[in-house]
C-alpha positions in Angstrom: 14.7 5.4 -13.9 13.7 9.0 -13.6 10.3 10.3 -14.3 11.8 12.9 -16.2 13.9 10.7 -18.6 10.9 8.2 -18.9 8.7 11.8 -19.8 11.3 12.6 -22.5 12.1 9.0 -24.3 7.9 9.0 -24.1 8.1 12.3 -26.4 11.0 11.6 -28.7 9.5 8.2 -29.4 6.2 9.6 -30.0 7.7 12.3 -32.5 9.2 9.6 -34.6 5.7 8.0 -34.8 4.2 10.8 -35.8 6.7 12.1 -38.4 6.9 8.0 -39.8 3.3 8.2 -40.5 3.6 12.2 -42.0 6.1 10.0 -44.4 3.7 7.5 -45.0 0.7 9.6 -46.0 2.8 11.8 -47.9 4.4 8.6 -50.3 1.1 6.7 -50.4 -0.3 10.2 -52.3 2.3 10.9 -54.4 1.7 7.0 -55.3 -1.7 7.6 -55.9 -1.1 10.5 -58.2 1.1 8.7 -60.0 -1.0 6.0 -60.8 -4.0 8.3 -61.4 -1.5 10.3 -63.9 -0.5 7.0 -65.8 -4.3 6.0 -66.4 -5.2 9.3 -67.6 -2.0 9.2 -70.1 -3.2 5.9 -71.2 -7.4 6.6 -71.4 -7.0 10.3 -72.8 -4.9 8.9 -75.8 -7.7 6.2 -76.8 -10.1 9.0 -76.7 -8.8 11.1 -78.7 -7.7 8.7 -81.4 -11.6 7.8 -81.5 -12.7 11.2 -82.0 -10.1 11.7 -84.4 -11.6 8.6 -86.2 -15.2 9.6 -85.8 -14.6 12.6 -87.3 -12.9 11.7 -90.4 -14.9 8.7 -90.7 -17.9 11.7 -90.6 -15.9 13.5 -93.3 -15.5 10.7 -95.6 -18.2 8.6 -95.2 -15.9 5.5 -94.5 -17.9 4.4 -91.1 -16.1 2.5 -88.8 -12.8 2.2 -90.5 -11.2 5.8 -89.4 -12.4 4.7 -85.5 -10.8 1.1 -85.7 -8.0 2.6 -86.9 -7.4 5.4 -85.0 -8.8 3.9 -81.7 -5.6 1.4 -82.0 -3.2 4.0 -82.7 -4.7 6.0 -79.8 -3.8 2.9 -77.6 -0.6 2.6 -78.6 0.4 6.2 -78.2 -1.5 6.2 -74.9 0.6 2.9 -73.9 3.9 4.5 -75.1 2.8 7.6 -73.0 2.7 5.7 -70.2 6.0 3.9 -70.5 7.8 7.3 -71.1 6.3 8.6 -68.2 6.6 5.8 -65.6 10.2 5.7 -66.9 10.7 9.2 -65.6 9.2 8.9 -62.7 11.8 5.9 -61.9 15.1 8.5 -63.3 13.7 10.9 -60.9 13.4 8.6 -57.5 16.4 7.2 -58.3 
């Protein structure tokens, strides 16, 4: 075997090392950002269906009833934000 040929397998295998991990990093980020996007979805909805609820509750006089209410309705839009967006995320890798 030639010192030359050994030289250039060395670099074209080295390359593919390189460029595997590149891929790696790159998908574990984008992974990363998806789930950090999915539990934002989900904690941003409960949120703001308590401050919707504290504040009516504040309007009316009706303490806790507007939070309990609107703290569940804030889970399930946050919940059904989630599955809409995870369920894009899967059309689009597909």
């Amino acid at each position: 075997m030639d010192n030359k040929d050994f030289k250039t397998r060395l670099k074209i295998a080295k390359e593919e090392i390189l460029k595997k991990d590149s891929n790696e990093s790159n998908n574990r980020g984008l992974l990363m950002g998806s789930a950090f996007r999915l539990g934002t979805e989900l904690v941003a909805a409960v949120v703001v269906g308590t401050i919707i609820g504290f504040i009516l509750d504040n309007w009316f006089g009706t303490k806790p009833w507007f939070i309990i209410t609107f703290f569940f309705i804030g889970v399930v839009a946050g919940t059904l934000n989630v599955i809409r967006v995870a369920n894009n995320m899967q059309k689009k890798n597909q």
